[in-house]
C-alpha positions in Angstrom: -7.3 -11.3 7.9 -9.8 -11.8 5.1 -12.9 -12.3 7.4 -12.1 -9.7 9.4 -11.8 -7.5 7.0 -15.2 -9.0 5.2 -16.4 -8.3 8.8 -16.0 -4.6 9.0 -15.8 -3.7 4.8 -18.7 -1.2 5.3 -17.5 0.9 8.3 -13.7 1.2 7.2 -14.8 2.3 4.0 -16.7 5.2 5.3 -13.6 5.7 8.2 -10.9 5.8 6.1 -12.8 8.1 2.9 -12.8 10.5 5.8 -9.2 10.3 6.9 -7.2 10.0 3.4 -8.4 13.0 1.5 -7.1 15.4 3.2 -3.5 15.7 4.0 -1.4 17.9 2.3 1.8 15.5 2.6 0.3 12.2 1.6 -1.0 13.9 -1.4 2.8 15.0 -2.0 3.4 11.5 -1.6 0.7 10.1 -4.0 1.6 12.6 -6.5 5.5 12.2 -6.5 4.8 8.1 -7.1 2.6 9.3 -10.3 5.4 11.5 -11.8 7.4 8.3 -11.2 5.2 6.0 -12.8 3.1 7.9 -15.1 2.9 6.4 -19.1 5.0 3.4 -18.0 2.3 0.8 -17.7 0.2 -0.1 -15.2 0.0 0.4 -11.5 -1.4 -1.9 -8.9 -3.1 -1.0 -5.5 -2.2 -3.3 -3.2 -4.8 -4.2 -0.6 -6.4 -0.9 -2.1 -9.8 -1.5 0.6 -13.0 -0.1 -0.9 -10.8 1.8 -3.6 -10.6 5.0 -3.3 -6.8 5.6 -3.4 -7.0 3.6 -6.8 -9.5 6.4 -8.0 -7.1 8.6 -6.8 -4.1 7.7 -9.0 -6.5 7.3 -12.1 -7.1 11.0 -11.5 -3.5 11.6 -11.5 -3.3 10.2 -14.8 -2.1 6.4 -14.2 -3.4 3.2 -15.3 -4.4 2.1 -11.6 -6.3 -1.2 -11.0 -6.8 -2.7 -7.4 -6.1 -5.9 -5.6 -7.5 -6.8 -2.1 -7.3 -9.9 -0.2 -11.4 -9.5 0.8 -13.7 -9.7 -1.4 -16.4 -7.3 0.2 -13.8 -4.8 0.1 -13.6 -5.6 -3.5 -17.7 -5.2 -4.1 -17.2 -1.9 -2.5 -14.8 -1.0 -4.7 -16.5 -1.9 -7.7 -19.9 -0.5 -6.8 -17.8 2.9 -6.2 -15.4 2.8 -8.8 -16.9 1.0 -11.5 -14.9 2.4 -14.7 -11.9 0.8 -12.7 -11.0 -2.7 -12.5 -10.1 -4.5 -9.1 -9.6 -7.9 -8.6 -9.6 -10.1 -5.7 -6.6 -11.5 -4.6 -3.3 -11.6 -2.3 0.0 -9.9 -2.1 1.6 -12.8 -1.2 1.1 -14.7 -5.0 -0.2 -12.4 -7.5 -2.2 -13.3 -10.6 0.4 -11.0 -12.5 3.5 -11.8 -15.1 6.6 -11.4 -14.1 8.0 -7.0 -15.0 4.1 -6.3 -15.8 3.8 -3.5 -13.5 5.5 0.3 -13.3 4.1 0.7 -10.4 2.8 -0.5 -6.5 1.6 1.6 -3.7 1.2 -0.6 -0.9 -0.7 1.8 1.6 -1.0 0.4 5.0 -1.3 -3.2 3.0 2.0 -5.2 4.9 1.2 -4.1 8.1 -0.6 -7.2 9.0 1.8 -9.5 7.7 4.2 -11.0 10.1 7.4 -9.8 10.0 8.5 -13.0 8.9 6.4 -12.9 6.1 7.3 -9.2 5.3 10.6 -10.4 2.8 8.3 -12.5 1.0 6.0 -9.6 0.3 9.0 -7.3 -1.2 10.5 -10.2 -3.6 6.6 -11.0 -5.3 6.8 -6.5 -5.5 10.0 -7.1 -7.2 8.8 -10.2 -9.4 6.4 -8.2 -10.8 7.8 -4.4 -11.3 9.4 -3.9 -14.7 13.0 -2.8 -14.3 12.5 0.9 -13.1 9.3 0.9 -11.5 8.3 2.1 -7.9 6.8 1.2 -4.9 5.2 3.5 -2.0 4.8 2.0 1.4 2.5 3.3 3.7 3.0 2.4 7.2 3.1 2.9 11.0 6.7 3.8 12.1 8.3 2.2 15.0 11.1 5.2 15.4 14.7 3.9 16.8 12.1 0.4 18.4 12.0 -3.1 17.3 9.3 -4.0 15.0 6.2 -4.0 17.8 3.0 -5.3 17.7 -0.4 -3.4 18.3 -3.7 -4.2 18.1 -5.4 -2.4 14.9 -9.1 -3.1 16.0 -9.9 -5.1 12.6 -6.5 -7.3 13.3 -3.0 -7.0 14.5 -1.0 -5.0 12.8 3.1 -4.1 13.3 4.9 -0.5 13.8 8.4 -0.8 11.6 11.7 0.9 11.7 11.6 2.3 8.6 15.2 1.4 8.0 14.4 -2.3 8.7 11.8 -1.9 5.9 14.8 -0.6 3.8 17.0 -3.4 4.6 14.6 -6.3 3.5 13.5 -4.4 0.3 17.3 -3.9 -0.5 17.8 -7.9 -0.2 14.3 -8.0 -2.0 16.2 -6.2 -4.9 14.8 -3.1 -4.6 16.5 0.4 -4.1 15.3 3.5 -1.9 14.7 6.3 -3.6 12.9 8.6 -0.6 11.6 8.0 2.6 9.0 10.6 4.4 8.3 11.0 8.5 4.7 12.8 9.6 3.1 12.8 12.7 -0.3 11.6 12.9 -3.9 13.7 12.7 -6.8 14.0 14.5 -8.3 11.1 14.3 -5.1 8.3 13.3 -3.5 6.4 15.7 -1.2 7.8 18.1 1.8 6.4 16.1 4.3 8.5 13.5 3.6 7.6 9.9 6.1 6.5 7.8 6.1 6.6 3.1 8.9 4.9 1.7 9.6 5.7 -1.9 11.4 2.3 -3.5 12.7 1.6 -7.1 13.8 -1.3 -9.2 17.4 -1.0 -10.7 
């Protein structure tokens, strides 16, 4: 996954600062997780790309740093965003202490990982949320389906039930607190998007 996203750091940057801006419900999204997690410590951006999500919650007022598994996405992101810090890095072990964080948006960053993987994911979110923070998943939503596989052009990626996603996060330790359906825009994949909304007790 890291070379292919090396591969193509330039071009999804420029896609997806196109796509992202703009809709009125992931904006509701973003900006419900920042009433969650505003003045409670940082916030990590997990697989945050070329960073412009991360920018995104600074100007909502949280302490937002990014981490991303390629490190071209993460020159991108610096040259961008260079006030901000973003580190390379992976979901899977972060270089963070344990209840350091009040906050994760994971944005179309476990889509890739398979769903084997996916529990292991939700415990290192948990490992590293202080007791009441959030998480917000973005990700492509499989309806009343099995998880299914698709190819995502840069490298395969998985549609989810969102109430599978629910049930591993609940084992992870971590407790829904909203979920959100849309239907995707000109220009997304033909697939209905899914936000889930998490918390730790």
């Amino acid at each position: 996954m890291t070379a292919a996203y090396d591969a193509v750091a330039v071009r999804y940057a420029e896609f997806v600062r196109g796509i992202w801006d703009g809709d009125p419900l992931d904006r509701a999204a973003w900006a419900a997780f920042a009433d969650f997690a505003r003045g409670r410590g940082p916030v990590a951006d997990l697989g945050c790309g070329p960073g412009h999500l991360t920018a995104h919650l600074r100007s909502l007022g949280l302490d937002a740093f990014g981490v991303d598994v390629s490190p071209e996405m993460v020159s991108l992101a610096r040259a961008a965003q260079p006030e901000l810090r973003f580190e390379v890095g992976s979901m899977a072990a972060l270089d963070l202490p344990d209840e350091s964080l009040a906050g994760i948006l994971s944005w179309y960053s476990v889509i890739h990982a398979p769903p084997s993987e996916v529990a292991g994911y939700f415990a290192e979110f948990t490992r590293t949320l202080a007791s009441g923070g959030h998480v917000l998943l973005g990700f492509f939503e499989a309806g009343d389906g099995p998880v299914s596989e698709f190819d995502h052009k840069v490298t395969t990626a998985y549609r989810w039930p969102l109430g599978e996603l629910v049930d591993i996060a609940a084992a992870a330790g971590l407790a829904e607190v909203g979920r959100m359906y849309r239907e995707p825009v000109e220009g997304e994949r033909p697939f209905r998007q899914g936000r889930l909304l998490l918390r730790k007790p």
